[in-house]
Structure formats: C-alpha cells, structure tokens
C-alpha positions as CSV (number, residue, x, y, z in Angstrom):
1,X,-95.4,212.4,-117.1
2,X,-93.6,215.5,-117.2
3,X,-90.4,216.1,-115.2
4,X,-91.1,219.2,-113.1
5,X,-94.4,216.8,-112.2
6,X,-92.7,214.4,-110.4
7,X,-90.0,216.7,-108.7
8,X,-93.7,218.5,-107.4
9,X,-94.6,215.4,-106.3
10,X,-90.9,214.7,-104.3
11,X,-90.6,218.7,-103.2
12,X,-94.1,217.8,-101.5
13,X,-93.1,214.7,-99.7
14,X,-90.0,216.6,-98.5
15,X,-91.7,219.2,-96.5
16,X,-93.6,216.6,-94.5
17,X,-92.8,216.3,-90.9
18,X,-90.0,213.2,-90.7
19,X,-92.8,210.9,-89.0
20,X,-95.1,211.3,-92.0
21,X,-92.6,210.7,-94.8
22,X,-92.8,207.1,-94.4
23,X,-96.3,207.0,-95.3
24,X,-96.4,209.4,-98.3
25,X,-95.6,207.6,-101.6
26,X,-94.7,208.5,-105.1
27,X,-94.8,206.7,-108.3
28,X,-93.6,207.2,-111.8
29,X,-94.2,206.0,-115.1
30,X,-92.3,203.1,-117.3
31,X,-91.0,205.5,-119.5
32,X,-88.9,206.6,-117.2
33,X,-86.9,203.7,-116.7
34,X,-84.0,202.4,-117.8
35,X,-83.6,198.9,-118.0
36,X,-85.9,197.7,-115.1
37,X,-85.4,200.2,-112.7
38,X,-85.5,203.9,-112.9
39,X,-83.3,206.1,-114.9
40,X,-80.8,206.6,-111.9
41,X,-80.7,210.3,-112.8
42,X,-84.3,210.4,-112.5
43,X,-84.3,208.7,-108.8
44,X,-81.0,210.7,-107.9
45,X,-82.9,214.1,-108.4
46,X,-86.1,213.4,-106.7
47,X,-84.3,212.4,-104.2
48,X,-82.4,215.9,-104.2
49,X,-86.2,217.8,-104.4
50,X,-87.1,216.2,-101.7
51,X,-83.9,217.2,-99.4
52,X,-84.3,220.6,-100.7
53,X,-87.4,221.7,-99.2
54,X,-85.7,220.6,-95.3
55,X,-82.9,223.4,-96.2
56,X,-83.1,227.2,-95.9
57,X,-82.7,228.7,-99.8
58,X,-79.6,230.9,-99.0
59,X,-77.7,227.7,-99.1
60,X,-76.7,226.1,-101.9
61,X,-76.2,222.2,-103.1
62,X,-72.2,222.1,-102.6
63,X,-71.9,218.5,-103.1
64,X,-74.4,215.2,-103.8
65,X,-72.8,211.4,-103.3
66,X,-76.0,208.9,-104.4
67,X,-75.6,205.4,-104.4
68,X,-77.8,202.6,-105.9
69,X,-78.4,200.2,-104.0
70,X,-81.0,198.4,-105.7
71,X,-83.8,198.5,-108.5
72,X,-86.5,201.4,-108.2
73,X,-89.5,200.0,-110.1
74,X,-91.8,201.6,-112.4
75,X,-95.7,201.9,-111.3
76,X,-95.2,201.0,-108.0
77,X,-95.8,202.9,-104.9
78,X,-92.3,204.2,-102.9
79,X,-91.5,206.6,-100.1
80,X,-88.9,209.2,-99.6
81,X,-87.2,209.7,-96.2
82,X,-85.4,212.7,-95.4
83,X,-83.0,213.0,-92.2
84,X,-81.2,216.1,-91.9
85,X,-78.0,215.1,-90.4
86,X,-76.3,218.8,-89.0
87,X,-76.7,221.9,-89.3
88,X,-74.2,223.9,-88.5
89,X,-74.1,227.4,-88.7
90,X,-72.4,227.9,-92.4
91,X,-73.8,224.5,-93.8
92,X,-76.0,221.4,-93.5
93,X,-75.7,217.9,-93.9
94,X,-78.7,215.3,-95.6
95,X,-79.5,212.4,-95.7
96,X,-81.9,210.7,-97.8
97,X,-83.6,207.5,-99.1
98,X,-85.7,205.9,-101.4
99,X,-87.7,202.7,-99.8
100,X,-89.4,200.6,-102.2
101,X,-91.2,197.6,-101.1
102,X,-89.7,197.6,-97.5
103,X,-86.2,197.7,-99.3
104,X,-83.8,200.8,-100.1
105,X,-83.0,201.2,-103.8
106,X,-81.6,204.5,-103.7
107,X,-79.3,206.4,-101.0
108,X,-78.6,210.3,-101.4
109,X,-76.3,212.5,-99.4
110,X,-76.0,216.0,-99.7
111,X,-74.0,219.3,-98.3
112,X,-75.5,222.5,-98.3
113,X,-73.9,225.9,-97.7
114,X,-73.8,229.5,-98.0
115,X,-70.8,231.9,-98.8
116,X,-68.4,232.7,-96.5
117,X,-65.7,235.7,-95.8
118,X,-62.4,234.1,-97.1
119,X,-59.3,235.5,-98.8
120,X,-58.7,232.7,-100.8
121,X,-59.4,232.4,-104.7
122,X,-58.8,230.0,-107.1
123,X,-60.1,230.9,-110.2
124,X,-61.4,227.7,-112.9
125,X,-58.6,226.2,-114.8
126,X,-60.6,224.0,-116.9
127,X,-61.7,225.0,-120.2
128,X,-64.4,223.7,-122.3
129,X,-63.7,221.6,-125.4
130,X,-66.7,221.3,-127.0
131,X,-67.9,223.5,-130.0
132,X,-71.4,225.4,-130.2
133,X,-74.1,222.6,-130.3
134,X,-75.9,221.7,-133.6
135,X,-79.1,221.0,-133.2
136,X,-79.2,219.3,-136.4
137,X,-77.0,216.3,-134.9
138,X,-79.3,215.6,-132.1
139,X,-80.3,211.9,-131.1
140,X,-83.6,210.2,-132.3
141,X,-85.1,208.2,-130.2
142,X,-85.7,204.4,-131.1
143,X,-87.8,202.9,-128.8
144,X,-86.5,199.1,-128.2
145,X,-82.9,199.9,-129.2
146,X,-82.4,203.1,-126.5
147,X,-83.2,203.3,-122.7
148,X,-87.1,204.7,-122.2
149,X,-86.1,207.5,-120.2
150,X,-84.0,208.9,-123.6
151,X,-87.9,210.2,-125.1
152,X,-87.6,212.7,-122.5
153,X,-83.8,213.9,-123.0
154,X,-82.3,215.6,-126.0
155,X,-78.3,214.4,-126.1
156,X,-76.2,215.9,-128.9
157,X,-72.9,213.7,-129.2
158,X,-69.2,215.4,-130.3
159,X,-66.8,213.4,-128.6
160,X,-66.7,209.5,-128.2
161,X,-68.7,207.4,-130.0
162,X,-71.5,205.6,-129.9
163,X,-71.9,202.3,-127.4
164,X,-70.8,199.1,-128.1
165,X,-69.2,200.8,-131.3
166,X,-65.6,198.9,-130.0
167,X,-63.7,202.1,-129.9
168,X,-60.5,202.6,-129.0
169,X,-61.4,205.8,-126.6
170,X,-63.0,206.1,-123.4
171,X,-63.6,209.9,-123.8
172,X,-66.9,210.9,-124.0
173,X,-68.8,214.5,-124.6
174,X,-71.8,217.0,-126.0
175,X,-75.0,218.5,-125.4
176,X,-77.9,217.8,-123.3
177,X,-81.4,219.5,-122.7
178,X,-84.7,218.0,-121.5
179,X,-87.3,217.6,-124.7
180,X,-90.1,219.5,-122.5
181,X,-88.2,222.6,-120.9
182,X,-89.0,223.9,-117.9
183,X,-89.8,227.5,-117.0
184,X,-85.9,227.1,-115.3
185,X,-83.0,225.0,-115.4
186,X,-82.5,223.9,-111.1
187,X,-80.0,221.5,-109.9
188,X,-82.6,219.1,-109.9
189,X,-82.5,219.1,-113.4
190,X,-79.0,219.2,-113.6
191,X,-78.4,216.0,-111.8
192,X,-81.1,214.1,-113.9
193,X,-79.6,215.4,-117.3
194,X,-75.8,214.4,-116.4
195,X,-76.6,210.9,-115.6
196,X,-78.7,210.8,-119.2
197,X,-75.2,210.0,-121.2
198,X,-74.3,206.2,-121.3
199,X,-71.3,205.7,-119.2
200,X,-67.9,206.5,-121.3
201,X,-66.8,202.8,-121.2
202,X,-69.5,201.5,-123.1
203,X,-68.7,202.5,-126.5
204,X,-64.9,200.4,-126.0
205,X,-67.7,197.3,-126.1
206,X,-67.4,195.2,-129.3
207,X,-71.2,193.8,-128.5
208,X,-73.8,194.6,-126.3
209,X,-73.6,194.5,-122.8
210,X,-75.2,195.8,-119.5
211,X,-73.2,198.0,-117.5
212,X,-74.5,199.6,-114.4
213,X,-73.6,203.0,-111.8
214,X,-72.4,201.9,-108.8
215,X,-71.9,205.3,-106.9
216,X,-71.7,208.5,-108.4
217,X,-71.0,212.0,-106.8
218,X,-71.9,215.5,-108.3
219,X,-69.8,218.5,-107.3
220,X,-71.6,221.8,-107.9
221,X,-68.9,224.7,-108.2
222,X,-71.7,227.5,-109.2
223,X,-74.9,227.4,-110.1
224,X,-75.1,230.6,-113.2
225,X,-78.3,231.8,-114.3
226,X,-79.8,229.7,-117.1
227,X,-82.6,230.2,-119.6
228,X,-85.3,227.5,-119.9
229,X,-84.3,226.5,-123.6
230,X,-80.6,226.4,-123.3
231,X,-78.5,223.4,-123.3
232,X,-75.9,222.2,-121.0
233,X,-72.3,220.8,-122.1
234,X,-70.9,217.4,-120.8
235,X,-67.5,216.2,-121.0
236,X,-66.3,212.9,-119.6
237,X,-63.5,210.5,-119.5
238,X,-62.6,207.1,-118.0
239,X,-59.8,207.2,-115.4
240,X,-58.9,203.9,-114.5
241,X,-61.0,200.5,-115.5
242,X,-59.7,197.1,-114.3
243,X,-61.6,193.6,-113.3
244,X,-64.8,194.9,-114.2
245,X,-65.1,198.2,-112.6
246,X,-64.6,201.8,-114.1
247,X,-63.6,204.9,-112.8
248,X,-65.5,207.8,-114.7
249,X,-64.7,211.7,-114.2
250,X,-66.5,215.0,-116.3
251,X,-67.2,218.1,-116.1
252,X,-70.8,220.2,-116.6
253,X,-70.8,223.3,-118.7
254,X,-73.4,225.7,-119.4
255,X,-74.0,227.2,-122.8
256,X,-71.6,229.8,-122.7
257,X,-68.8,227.6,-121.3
258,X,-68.8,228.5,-117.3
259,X,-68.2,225.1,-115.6
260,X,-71.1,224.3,-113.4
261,X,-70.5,221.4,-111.8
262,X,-68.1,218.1,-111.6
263,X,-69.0,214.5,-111.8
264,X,-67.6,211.2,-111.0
265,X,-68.7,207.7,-110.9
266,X,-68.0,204.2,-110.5
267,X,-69.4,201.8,-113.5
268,X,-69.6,197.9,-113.1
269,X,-69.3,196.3,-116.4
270,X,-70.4,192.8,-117.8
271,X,-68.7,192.5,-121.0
C-alpha cells in the first residue's frame, strides 16, 4: 500500500467529530513493519495526518514529541484519537493516540503556530556536511536481512557505517527519499523518512541485536518548498549512551542544504 494512501486514510479519521474517532479504524499492511510492530516512523506520521486536519493551515507543525508505548500490529484494525489540548490565539496544542486492541501503542504531541511580529533573529549556524547524493550508492533491499518497511524507502549512506559493523563511531548520515514519490514532500513525509535510518548506536554492535526508540521529538525550524523527486539529507550523532540507553541528536536538510528540521531520540539497546 502506498504511503500518501494511508495518510488519506489517517487525514480522514482526523476530521471526525472527537465522539466518532473512537470507532473509525485503520489498518496497514506487514510490509510496513519493522520487526513486529509498525515502522515507528510510519505510526508517528499518521498520527501527525490525523492531528493536522483539527488545525487551521496558516499554522505550522513547530514541534512533535511521539512516544512508543507499545507494539502497533500489522493487519489489524486500530483507531486514532485526536484531542486538541489549547488553542490559543498564536498557537495550538495536540494530542493524539493510537489504540490498538483496547491498548495505546503510540502517543503523539504536537505544537502548532503561525508567525509572529518579533525583533529577534537568529540566523542557522549549522552547516551541512554531507556531499551531493549519488544515486549510484543507494541501498538494496534484502528482504529477511533489512526491516520490511525499507522496500518503501530509498537511504543513501556517507557517514557511519553499516549496523552491527563494530565501529568505533556513533556518527551517522546521508540521503533519504521514499521509492514511490509523492506529488509533494509534507511534514508527514518528513517525519516517516527521518525515523527510516537505523539508530546511530547500532553500527558500534559487534553482533546482531535489537535496539528499540523510546521517545523521539522532531523540531521543525522551516518547512522550504520541495520538489516531489528530491531527496532529503540526515545527519546524526550519539550524545551520551550508558547502561543501555542512548541519547541520539541530527539534523534534517533539504537538497540544497537549508536545515529543515531537528531530531532527537532516546534508543534502548540489548547488546
């Protein structure tokens, strides 16, 4: 099933009425999973479709914490609950969750906001390190030895290497499309494509090993104008890692190197 299918599917649960959300369900394929739940990107993003539709379109996603709370399974039925929390007269506040099974597995929070007057301006300090992407050096996709969800991602590595390769870096970076591009690149698509790389710590592993997202949070500092076929940079690092928890922090670039948005997350590992 295509991407921009299911986000139709989540935009149209959104604009329900609260009291009828419950009762409106969803499903997605197996090939979008990763492991035995859903690609988190994947439920992260539908999540963010479906919180979109409750907020007026002259303001944009500022900020998105989502935390996984537990599995989201493939081919079975699940609901999306939206609860705006404020809105205030500059920005709004979201709530949002995925219930699966009587259970949460997913919990999404957003803010919203439009511009306001200010005299204050800080331009972007960071810079992108990442050369112009070769398509040539994109990764294949082996089903049985990758995630599911990768036959729907294009990843083109620079930095880092690959998991359980028992490096001696925890920095992590390159390029990332969808296979099937849409007609235009939304933060929906965004959110899904950063959470496509393989968290930074797992190429330090000397074996395989599961490791999983814990929380993550997306902060978006622009949202440019991009064209359906073009790819979006990632760049991400490891902070701190100790007794089995990482602290990761990147940065999203567009094509032409204007950062877009900034990413964080906590990783359990079990190495």
């Amino acid at each position: 099933m295509h991407f921009d299918q299911l986000l139709q599917s989540a935009a149209h649960i959104g604009l329900m009425p609260a009291h009828e959300q419950a009762k409106a369900t969803m499903q997605f394929p197996a090939n979008w999973c990763q492991g035995r739940t859903a690609f988190g990107g994947l439920s992260a993003s539908l999540l963010y479709q479906a919180m979109r539709q409750q907020v007026e379109a002259s303001r944009r996603l500022l900020s998105i914490s989502t935390n996984f709370v537990g599995p989201l399974l493939a081919d079975t039925e699940f609901s999306l609950i939206v609860e705006v929390l404020r809105e205030g007269k500059s920005s709004t506040q979201v709530l949002a969750k995925a219930v699966q099974n009587n259970q949460v597995s997913v919990v999404v929070q957003a803010c919203f906001a439009k511009p306001r007057d200010s005299a204050i301006n800080v331009p972007v300090t960071k810079t992108m390190g990442l050369k112009p992407v070769d398509p040539r050096y994109t990764l294949p996709f082996k089903s049985g030895a990758m995630p599911e969800f990768f036959q729907h991602v294009d990843l083109c590595p620079q930095q880092g290497a690959m998991p359980f390769a028992g490096a001696d870096t925890s920095h992590l970076g390159g390029w990332m499309r969808l296979k099937e591009s849409p007609n235009e690149i939304t933060e929906a698509h965004i959110i899904a494509l950063t959470d496509a790389w393989p968290p930074t710590l797992l190429q330090m592993f000397k074996q395989p090993a599961p490791a999983s997202s814990m929380s993550w949070y997306l902060e978006f500092v622009q949202m440019p104008q991009l064209g359906a076929q073009q790819w979006l940079g990632f760049e991400a690092i490891t902070q701190h890692c100790k007794h089995g928890y990482g602290l990761e922090d990147g940065c999203i670039w567009s094509q032409s190197g204007e950062l877009i948005a900034l990413t964080r997350q906590t990783v359990a590992l079990f190495d």
